[in-house]
N, C-alpha and C positions, 0 to 999 in steps of 0.2 A: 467323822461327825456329819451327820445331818440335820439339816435345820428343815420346819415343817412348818410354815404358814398358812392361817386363816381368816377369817372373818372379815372381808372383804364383801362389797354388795353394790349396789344402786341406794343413794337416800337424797333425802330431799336438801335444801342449802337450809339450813340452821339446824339438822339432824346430829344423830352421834351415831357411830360406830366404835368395838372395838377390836382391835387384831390382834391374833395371838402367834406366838413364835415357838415352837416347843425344840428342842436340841434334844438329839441321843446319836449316844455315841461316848467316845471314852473325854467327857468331859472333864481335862485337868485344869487349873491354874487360869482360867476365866480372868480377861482382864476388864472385859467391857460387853456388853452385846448393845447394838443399835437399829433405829429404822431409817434407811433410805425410801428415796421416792423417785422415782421417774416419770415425767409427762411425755408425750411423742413432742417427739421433734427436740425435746430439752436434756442436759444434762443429771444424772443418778446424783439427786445433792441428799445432803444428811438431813433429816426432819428432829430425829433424838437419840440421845444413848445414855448410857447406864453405865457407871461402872461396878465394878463386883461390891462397893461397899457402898451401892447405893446411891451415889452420886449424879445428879441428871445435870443432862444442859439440854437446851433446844434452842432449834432456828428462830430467828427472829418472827417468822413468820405465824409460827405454830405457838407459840410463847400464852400462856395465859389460856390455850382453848382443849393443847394436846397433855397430857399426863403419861409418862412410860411407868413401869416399874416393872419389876421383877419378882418373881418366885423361886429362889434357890433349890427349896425343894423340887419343884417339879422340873429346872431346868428351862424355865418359859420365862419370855419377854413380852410385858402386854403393850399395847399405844389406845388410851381411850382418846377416841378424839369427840370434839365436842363442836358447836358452834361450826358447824363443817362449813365451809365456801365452794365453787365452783371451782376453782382453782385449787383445794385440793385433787383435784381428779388426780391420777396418776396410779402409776402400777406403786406397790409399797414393797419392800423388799426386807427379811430383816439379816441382820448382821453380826458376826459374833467373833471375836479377838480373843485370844489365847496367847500367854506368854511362853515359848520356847525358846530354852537357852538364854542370846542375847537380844535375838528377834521374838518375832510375831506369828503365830498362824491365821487367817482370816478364811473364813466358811462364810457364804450366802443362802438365804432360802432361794425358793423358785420364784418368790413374788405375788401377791394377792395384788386383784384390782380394784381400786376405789374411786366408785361415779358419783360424782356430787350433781344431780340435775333434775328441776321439776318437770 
């Protein structure tokens, strides 16, 4: 499986963006797909995720600005972000869980970069 991230850019702070995640490959038994985020120098923390019946959470941080959702058909996880901050900056990364056997398999994309700065 690979995962294929985009829509990453330069915007200005109260702008939107949105990223897209597309998976191919032998997608079976999806349990979740997500976005992490990484800033330099900080820790890869979770911003959102999905699970396959649709279910969202998100970080406190992102709550009320960011929206995920998903398109089964195509295989894509979007993150519209809205109300952007400086402090989103970071690299975005998306994430995808598949249920095998008793465990898990976990795939990463390569990462989009996102510049929150006037």
């Amino acid at each position: 499986v690979q995962l294929q991230a985009s829509g990453g850019g330069l915007v200005q702070p109260g702008g939107s963006l949105r990223l897209s995640c597309a998976a191919f490959g032998n997608m079976y038994s999806i349990n979740r797909m997500a976005w992490y985020r990484q800033a330099p120098g900080k820790q890869r923390d979770l911003v959102a995720a999905i699970t396959y019946d649709g279910s969202p959470n998100y970080a406190d941080a992102v709550k009320g600005r960011f929206t995920i959702s998903m398109d089964k058909a195509k295989n894509t996880v979007y993150l519209q972000m809205n109300s952007l901050k400086p402090e989103d900056t970071a690299v975005y990364y998306c994430f995808l869980l598949r249920n095998y056997g008793l465990g898990h398999l976990e795939n990463w994309g390569q990462g989009t970069l996102v510049t929150v700065s006037s």
